[in-house]
Steps between C-alpha positions, in 0.01 A plus 500: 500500500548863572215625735424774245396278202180304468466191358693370276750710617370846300486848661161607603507752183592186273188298604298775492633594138452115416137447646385881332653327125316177589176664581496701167601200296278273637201789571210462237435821281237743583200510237670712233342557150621312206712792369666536812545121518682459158699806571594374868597184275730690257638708753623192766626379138672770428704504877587150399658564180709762633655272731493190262692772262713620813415836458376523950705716727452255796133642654567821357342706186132451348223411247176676572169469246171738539201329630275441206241777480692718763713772469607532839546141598843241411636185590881461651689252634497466867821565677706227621401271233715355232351570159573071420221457730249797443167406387176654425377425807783706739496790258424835704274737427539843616365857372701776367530622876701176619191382661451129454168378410425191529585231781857402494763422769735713299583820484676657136867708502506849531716542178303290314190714561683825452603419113202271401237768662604778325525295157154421569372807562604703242505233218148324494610285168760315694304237624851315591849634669819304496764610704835306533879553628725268307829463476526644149194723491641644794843580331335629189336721726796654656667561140507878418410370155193294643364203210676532181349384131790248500242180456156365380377476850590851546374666185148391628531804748698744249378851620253328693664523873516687738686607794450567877796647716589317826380658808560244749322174622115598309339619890398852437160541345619883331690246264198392371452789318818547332503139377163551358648835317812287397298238341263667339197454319528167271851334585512129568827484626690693754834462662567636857855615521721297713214291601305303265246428204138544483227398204110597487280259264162554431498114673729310691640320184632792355621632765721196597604460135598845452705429795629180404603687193651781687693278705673326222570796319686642837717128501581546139603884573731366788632221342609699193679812756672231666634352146673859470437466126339777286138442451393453132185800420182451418403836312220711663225417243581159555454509814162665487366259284566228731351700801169528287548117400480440866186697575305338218520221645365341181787234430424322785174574550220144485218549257190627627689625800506878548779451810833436309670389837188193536707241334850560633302544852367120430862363483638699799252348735623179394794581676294495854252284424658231247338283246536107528783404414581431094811348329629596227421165325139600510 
């Protein structure tokens, strides 16, 4: 066994990782209120889905949600963790200063806190931020033509994204400011140049379905480019319609149920967290 590793044969910074994912697994929650609880619930959900949908970069990029009742208060993943294994408990909480608030053996990325902080801040109806780097919503990103009206997934964010330029690995806090100028006011999607995707829901559901949606709509994109074929168009009124279809929200939303993104939220979770088994003889 080399003299450097522990047991088991890890390095010291291994075990250490290990023991720190172990405690905050296995570490009850801290009294939270009932808000907080269901949104620590949706959030750990939300990490979950974004790996079950492979849309994780490794330990890398972020969901944060605002404390319930708090302007200045969210919840992010701790760093080092997979999100297959994040759960309500482990989530971090941390002010809009980086400080972390509560008692937790982890400590939260730098770039994380740069782009979810200043989302925060300056837009208090985001209650939820998605950021991800895929394979194809990167690409998209780095196309001098960005997202293109070219499918239904896409038309959902016709004149409704927005762009950030690349200024290197998201460190700096002066960025803050120019991302919050470059998104603006009411967008719900915005793509960082040569970098990535990010969505803000008014709750974690919409946020990760507006990303979901995103996502796909960057596949389709690539997968059509890489056919080399024309792409058929959808004229511009068209695609408006469909754009406002989306926001209404009232073809798929339940009866009685002002959130349109409650009952598509219901069958995502049974992704995570499945039903008993049926057959399809039942």
């Amino acid at each position: 066994m080399n003299p450097e590793h522990g047991a088991g044969g890890l390095p010291p910074g291994l075990i250490k990782e290990r023991d720190m994912q172990l405690q905050a697994v296995g570490r009850k929650a801290p009294p939270v209120s009932d808000a907080e609880r269901q949104v620590r619930e949706d959030l750990a959900a939300a990490y979950r889905l974004v790996a079950h949908y492979g849309m994780d970069d490794s330990i890398y990029t972020h969901i944060s949600a605002r404390v319930p009742g708090t302007e200045d208060q969210f919840l992010i993943n701790p760093f080092g963790m997979l999100f297959k294994d994040i759960t309500a408990s482990s989530l971090v909480k941390i002010d809009l200063d980086g400080r972390i608030l509560d008692d937790s053996p982890w400590d939260v990325n730098p770039a994380g806190f740069t782009i979810h902080s200043a989302v925060h801040s300056a837009r208090h109806d985001a209650a939820c931020v998605l950021h991800t780097h895929t394979v194809a919503g990167v690409a998209v990103s780095s196309l001098a033509g960005g997202l293109q009206p070219c499918n239904q997934w896409a038309l959902q964010f016709y004149n409704r994204v927005v762009y950030h330029d690349f200024e290197g690995i998201a460190l700096d806090a002066d960025e803050r400011e120019r991302l919050v100028a470059d998104l603006g006011p009411t967008a719900r999607a915005l793509i960082l140049r040569n970098h990535g995707l990010v969505t803000l829901g008014r709750t974690v559901s919409e946020a990760f379905i507006l990303m979901l949606n995103l996502e796909r709509a960057c596949r389709v994109q690539v997968a059509i480019q890489s056919s080399g074929l024309p792409v058929y168009p959808v004229p511009a009124e068209v695609c408006e319609k469909t754009a406002q279809q989306y926001e209404s929200g009232d073809s798929v939303r339940q009866p009685g149920q002002p959130d349109p993104n409650a009952r598509e939220w219901r069958a995502l979770l049974q992704r995570i967290d499945p039903l008993p088994a049926t057959s399809y003889r039942d």
